[in-house]
MARTORTI-793457 format. One record per residue (C-alpha): residue number from 1; residue in one letter; x, y, z. Coordinates in pm, whole numbers. Each point is the difference from the previous one (the first is absolute). Example, Ala and Ser with C-alpha at 12.3 -4.5 7.8 and 13.67 -1.06 7.14 Angstrom:
// MARTORTI-793457
{nr = 1	rest = A	x = 1230	y = -450	z = 780}
{nr = 2	rest = S	x = 137	y = 344	z = -66}
END
This chain:
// MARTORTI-793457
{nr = 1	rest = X	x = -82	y = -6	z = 2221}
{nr = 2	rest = X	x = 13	y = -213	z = -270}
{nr = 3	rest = X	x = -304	y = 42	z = -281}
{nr = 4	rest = X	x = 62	y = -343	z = -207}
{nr = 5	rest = X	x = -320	y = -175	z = -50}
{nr = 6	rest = X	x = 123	y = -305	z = -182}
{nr = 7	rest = X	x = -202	y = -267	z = 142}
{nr = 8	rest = X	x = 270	y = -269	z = 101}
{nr = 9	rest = X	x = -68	y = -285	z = -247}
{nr = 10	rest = X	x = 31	y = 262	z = -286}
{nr = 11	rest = X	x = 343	y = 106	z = 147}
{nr = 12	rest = X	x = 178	y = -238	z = -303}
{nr = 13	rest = X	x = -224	y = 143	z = -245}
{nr = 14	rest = X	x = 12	y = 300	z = 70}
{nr = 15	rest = X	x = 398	y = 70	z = -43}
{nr = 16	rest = X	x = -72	y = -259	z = -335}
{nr = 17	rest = X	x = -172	y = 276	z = -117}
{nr = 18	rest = X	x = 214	y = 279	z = 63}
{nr = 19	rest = X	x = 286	y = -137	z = -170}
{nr = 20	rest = X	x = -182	y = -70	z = -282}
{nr = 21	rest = X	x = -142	y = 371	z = -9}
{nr = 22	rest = X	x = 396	y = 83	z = 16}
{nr = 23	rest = X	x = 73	y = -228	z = -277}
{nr = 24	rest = X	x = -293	y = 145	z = -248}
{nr = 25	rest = X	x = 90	y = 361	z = 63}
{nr = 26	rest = X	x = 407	y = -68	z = -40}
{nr = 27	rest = X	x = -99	y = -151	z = -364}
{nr = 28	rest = X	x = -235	y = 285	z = -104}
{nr = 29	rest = X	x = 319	y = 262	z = 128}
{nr = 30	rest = X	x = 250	y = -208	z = -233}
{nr = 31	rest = X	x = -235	y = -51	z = -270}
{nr = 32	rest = X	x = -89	y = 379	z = 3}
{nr = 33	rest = X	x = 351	y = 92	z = 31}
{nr = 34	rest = X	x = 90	y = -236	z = -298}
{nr = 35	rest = X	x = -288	y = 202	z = -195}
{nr = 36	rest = X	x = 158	y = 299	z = 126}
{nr = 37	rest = X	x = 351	y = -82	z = -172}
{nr = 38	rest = X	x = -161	y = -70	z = -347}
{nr = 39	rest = X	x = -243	y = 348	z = -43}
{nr = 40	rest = X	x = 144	y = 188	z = 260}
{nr = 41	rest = X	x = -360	y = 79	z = 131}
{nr = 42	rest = X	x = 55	y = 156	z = 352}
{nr = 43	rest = X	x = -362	y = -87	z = 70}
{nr = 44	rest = X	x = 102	y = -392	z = -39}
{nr = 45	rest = X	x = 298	y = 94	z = 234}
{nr = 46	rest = X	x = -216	y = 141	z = 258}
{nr = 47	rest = X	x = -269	y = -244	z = 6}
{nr = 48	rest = X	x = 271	y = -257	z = 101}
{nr = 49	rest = X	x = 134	y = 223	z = 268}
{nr = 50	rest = X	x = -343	y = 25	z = 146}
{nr = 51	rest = X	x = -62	y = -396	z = -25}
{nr = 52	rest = X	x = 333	y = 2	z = 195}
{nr = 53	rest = X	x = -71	y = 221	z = 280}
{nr = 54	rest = X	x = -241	y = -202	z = 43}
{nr = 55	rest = X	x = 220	y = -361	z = -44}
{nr = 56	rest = X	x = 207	y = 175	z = 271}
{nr = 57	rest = X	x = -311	y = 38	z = 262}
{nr = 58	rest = X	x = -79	y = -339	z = -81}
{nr = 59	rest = X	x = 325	y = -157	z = 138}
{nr = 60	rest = X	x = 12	y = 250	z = 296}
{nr = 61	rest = X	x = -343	y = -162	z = 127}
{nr = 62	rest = X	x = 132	y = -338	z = -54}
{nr = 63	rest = X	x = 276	y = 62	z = 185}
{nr = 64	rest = X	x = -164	y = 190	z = 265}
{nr = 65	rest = X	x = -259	y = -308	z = 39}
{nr = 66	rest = X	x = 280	y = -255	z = 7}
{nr = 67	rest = X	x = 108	y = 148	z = 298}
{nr = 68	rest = X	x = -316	y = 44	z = 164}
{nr = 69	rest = X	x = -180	y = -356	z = -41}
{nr = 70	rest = X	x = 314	y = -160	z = 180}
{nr = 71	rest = X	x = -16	y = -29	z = 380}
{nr = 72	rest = X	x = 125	y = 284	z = 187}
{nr = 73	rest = X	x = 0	y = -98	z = 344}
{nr = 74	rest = X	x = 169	y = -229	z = 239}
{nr = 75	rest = X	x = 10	y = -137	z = 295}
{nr = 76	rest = X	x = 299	y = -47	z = 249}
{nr = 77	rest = X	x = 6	y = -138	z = 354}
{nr = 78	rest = X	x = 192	y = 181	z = 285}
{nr = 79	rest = X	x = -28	y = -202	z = 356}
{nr = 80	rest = X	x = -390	y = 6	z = 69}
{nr = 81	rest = X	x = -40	y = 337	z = -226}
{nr = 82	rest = X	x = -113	y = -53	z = -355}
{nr = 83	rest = X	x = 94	y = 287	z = -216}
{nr = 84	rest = X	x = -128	y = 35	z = -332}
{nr = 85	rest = X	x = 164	y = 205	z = -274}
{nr = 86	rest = X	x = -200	y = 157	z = -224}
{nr = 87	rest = X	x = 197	y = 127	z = -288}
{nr = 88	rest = X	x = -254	y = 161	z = -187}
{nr = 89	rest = X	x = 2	y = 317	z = 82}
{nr = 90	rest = X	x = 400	y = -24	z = -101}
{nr = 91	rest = X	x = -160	y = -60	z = -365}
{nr = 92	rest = X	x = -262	y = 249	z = -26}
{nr = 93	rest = X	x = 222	y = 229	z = -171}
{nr = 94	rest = X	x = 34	y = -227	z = -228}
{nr = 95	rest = X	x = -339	y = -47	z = -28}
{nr = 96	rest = X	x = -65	y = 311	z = -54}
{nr = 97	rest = X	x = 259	y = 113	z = -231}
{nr = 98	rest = X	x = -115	y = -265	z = -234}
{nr = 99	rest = X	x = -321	y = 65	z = -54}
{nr = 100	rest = X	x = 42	y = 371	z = -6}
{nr = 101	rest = X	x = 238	y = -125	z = -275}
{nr = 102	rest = X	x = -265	y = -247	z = -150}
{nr = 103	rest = X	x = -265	y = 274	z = -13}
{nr = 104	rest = X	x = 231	y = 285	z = -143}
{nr = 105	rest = X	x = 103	y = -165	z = -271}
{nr = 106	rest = X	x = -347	y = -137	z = -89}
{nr = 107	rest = X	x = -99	y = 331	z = -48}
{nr = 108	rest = X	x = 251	y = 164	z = -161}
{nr = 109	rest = X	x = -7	y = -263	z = -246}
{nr = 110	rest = X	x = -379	y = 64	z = -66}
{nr = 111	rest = X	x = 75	y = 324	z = -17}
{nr = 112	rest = X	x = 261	y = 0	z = -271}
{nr = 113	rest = X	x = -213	y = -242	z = -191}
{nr = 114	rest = X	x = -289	y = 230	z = 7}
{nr = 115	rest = X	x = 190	y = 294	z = -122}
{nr = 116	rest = X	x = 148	y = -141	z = -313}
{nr = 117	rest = X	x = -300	y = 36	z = -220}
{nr = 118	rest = X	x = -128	y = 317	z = 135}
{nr = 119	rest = X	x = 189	y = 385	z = -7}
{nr = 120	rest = X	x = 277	y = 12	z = 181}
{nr = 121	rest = X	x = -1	y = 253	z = 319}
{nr = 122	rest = X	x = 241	y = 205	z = 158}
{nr = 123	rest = X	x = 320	y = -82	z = 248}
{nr = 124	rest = X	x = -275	y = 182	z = 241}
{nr = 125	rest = X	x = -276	y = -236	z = -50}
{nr = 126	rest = X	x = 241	y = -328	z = 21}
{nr = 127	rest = X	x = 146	y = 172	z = 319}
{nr = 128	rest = X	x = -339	y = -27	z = 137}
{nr = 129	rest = X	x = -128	y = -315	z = -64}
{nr = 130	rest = X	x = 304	y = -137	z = 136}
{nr = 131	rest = X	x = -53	y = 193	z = 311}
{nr = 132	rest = X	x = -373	y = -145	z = 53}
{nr = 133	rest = X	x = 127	y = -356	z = -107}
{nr = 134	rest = X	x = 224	y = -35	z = 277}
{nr = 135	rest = X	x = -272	y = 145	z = 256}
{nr = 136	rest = X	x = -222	y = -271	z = -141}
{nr = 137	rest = X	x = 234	y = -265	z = 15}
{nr = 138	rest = X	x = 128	y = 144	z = 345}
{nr = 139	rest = X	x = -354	y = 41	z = 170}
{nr = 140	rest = X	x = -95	y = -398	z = -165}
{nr = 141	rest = X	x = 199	y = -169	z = 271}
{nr = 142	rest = X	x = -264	y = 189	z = 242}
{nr = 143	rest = X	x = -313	y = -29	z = -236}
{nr = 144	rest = X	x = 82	y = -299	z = -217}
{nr = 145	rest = X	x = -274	y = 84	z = -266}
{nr = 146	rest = X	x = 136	y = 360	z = -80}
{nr = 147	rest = X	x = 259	y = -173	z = -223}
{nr = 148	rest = X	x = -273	y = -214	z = -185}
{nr = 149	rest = X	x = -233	y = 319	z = -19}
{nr = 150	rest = X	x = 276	y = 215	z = -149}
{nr = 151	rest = X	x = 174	y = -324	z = -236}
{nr = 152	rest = X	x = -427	y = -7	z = -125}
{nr = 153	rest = X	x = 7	y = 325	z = -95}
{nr = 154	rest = X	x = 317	y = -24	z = -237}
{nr = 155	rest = X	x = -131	y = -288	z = -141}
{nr = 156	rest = X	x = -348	y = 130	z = -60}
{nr = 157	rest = X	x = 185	y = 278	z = -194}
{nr = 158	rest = X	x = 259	y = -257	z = -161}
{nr = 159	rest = X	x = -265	y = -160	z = -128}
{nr = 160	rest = X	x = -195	y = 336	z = -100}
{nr = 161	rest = X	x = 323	y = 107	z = -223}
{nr = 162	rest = X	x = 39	y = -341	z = -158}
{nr = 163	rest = X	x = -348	y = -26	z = -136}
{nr = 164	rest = X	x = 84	y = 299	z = -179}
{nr = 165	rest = X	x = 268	y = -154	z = -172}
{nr = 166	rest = X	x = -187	y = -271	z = -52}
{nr = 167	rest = X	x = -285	y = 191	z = -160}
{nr = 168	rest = X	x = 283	y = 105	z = -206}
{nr = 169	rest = X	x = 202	y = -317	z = -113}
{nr = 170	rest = X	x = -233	y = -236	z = 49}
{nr = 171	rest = X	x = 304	y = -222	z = 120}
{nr = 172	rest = X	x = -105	y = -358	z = 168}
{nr = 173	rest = X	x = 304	y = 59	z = 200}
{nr = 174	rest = X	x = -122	y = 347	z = 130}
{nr = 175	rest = X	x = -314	y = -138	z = 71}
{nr = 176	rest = X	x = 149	y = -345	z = 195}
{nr = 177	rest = X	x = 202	y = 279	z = 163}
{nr = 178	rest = X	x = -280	y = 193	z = 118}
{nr = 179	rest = X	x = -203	y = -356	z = 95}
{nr = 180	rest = X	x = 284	y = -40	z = 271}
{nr = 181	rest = X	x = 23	y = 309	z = 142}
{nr = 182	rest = X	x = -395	y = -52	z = 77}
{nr = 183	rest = X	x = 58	y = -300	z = 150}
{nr = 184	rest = X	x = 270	y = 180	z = 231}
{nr = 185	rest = X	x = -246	y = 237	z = 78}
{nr = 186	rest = X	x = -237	y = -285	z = 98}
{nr = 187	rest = X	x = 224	y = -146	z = 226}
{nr = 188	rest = X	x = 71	y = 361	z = 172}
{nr = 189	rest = X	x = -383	y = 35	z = 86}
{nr = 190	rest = X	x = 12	y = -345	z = 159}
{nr = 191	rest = X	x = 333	y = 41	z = 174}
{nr = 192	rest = X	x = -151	y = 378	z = 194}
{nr = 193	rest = X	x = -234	y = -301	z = 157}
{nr = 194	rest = X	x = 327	y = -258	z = 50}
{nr = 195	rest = X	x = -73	y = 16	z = 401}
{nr = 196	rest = X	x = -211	y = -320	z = -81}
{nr = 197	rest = X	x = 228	y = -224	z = -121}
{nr = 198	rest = X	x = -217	y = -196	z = -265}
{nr = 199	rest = X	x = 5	y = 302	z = -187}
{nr = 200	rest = X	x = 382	y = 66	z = 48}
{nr = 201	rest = X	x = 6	y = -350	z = -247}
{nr = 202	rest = X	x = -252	y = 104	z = -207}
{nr = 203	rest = X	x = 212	y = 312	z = -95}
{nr = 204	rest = X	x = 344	y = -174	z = -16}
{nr = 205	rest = X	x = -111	y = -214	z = -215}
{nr = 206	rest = X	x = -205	y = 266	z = -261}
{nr = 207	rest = X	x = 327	y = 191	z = -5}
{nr = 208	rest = X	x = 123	y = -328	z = -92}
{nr = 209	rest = X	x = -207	y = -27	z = -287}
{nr = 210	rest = X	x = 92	y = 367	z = -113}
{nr = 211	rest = X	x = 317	y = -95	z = -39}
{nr = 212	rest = X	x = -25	y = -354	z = -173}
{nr = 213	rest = X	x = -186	y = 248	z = -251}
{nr = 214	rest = X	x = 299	y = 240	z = 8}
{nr = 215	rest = X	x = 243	y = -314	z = -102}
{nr = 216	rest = X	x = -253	y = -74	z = -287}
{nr = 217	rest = X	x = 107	y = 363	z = -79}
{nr = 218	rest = X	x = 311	y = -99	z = -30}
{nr = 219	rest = X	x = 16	y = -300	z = -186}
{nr = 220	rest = X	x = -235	y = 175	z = -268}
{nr = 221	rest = X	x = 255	y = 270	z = -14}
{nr = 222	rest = X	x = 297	y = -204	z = -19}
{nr = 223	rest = X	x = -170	y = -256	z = -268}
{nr = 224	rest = X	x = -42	y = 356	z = -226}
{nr = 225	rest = X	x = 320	y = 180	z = 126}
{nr = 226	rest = X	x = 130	y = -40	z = -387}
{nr = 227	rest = X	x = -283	y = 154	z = -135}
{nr = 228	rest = X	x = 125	y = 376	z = -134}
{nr = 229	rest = X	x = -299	y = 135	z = 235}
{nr = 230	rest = X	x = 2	y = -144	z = 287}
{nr = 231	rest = X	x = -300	y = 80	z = 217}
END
């Protein structure tokens, strides 16, 4: 059972926009690492790990969609017998191992990024929402919108945490920051209704947006990366 709505002229696109995704969130991990080396702010450090995890899920769904959007069937001919070979079920571990993957590192990733402005918790706590993240990503291949419900949530408090720093530095770049992450949580609310396909687009191509926004981030942090304070 294969849960891909990706209407088949969007197929291109689609993978078009992953890649780009990856390519946005491997330039804020090097760009937060680089800000890392120079004040040795372990927040910086772990912000970039987050956008990583999250790089990470983004090429295990590309892969995982390369494979299935290719024909896997075929036909051979034996006397007046036609027997056809269906090799997908050969590939649904596959399939399933990489989206697990995709959705497990989504939200660890979230969740890293949503810790680093708020107290930090205990081994316990981390322990735990571990433990729930990989029954969410685990029961998603059964109940596909468990993993948008649950990647919502993180944002929603992602977003919740960074207004607060907002409120505090007043930083365009916070606030650009906090503009994407609502845009990702847009596109989560349509995707939970991705069985109709129009919307599937719709939500591809907000999270799109989000991150154009996030590489306007970038370049606005990279254009001031001399500045003693870097925001």
């Amino acid at each position: 059972m294969k849960i891909v709505f990706t209407p088949d002229w969007f197929l291109g696109a689609d993978i078009f926009i992953e890649l780009f995704s990856f390519a946005i969130l491997s330039l804020f991990f090097i760009l937060s690492i680089k800000n890392y080396k120079m004040s040795r702010n372990k927040n910086s450090f772990f912000l970039g790990v987050g956008f990583l995890l999250i790089a990470f899920a983004e090429i295990f769904t590309i892969l995982t969609k390369l494979v299935l959007y290719y024909d896997t069937s075929f036909t051979q001919q034996v006397g007046q017998m036609i027997v056809t070979y269906n090799i997908v079920k050969s590939v649904d571990i596959f399939y399933y191992i990489g989206f697990f993957l995709h959705k497990f590192f989504t939200l660890m990733g979230l969740y890293i990024i949503y810790k680093i402005p708020s107290k930090k918790g205990t081994a316990e706590d981390f322990v735990l929402v571990v433990f729930f993240i990989i029954l969410s990503s685990l029961f998603s291949n059964i109940f596909f919108y468990i993993f948008h419900i649950t990647a919502l949530l993180m944002i929603g408090l992602i977003i919740s945490s960074y207004r607060e720093v907002y409120r505090k530095n007043k930083s365009k770049n916070t606030n650009l920051l906090v503009i994407s992450f609502g845009l990702l949580a847009l596109s989560h609310i349509i995707f939970i209704m991705s069985n109709l396909n129009v919307l599937y687009v719709i939500g591809q191509s907000i999270q799109l947006v989000s991150y154009i926004i996030l590489l306007v981030l970038i370049i606005r942090i990279t254009k001031h990366g001399k500045k003693k304070k870097p925001q």
